[in-house]
C-alpha positions, -999 to +999 in steps of 0.1 A: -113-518-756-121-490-786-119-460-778-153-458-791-170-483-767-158-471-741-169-434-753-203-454-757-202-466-724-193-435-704-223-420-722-250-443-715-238-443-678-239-406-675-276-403-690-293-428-667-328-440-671-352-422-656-376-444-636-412-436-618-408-431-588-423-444-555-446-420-531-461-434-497-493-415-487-494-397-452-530-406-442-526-378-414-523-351-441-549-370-469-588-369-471-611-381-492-647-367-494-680-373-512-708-352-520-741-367-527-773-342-532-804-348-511-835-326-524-809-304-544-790-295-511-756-306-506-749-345-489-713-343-478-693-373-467-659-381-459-640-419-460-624-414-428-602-452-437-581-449-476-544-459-485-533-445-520-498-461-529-486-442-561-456-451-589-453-420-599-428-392-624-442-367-647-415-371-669-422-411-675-461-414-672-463-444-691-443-461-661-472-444-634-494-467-611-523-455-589-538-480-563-557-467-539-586-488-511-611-473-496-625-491-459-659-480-470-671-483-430-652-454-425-677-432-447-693-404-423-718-379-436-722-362-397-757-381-389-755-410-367-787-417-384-775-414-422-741-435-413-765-462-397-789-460-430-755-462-453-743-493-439-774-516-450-774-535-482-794-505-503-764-481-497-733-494-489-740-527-478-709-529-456-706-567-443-704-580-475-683-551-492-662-539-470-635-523-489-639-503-525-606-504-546-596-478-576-560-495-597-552-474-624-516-482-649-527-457-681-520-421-677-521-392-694-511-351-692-538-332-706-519-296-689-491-287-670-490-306-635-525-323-648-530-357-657-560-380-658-556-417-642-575-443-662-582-473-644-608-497-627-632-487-601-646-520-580-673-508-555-696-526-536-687-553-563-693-542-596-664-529-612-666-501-638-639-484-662-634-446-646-611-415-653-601-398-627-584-360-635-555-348-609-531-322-602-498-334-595-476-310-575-436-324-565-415-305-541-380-324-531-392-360-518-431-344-510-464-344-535-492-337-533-523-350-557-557-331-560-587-340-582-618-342-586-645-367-605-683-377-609-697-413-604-729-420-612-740-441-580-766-461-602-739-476-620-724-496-588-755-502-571-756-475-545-788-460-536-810-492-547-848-499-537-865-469-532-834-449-534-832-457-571-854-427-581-830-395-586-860-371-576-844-375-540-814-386-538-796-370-571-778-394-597-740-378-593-717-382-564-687-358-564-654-370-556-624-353-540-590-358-531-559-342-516-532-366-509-500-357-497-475-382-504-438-390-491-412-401-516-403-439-505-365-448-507 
């Protein structure tokens, strides 16, 4: 062989390709919470029940993959009487959709360590185009993703009968997340 190829060769072997890498979420460490508005006042909430599994590297975005389910049973909002009243079929409706699902496979930075996931939200089964904005912090084989986003709750059928006015029960529902992720092999 040329000295050339093999020039060529020891090259491309010395660069690599850089690959997304794979992050396994510790639910221990993870929460996910709502926060609805009833009469103006703050609704909070929390899904007790999410997995997030993440294919993930700043440097090679366009290789990222978010999927994260939700066992929407698990919501709590601190009343034994507003979890009962969540779980019926004007809320929730928790026997016939018991899981919500986010997949997202486009991303982009918008700031250092902040990137917006674009992808599909499917809840209580109607599935709707969403963006969801993050912070993306990597230490070693540890991250941790934070963000923060609106849904309307109209839009997926949550809230329906006489819920469906927003003089009570107000149209947004704040999202947040902190996951703290583990890098996988």
């Amino acid at each position: 062989m040329s000295r050339c190829v093999w020039l060529v060769l020891l090259l491309v072997m010395a660069t690599g390709v850089v690959h997304a890498a794979d992050w396994q979420m510790d639910a221990k460490s993870s929460r996910l919470e709502f926060s609805a508005t009833f009469e103006k006042t703050a609704a909070p909430g929390v899904f007790r029940e999410f997995d997030a599994r993440v294919h993930f590297d700043p440097n090679v975005i366009a290789e990222g993959r978010l999927d994260v389910a939700i066992a929407v049973k698990s919501a709590d909002m601190s009343s034994s009487d507003v979890n009962k009243a969540i779980a019926g079929a004007d809320w929730f409706d928790f026997a016939r959709f018991p899981q919500a699902e986010f997949h997202a496979a486009e991303f982009r930075r918008t700031a250092a360590n902040h990137y917006v996931a674009r992808g599909m939200l499917n809840l209580k089964g109607v599935a709707r185009a969403i963006e969801v904005p993050f912070t993306w912090t990597e230490s070693g084989d540890t991250a941790r993703m934070e963000g923060e986003f609106t849904v309307k709750r109209a839009a997926f059928g949550i809230g329906t009968g006489e819920w469906a006015s927003t003089g009570v029960i107000g149209a947004d529902v704040k999202v947040r997340f902190n996951v703290r992720l583990a890098k996988r092999g």
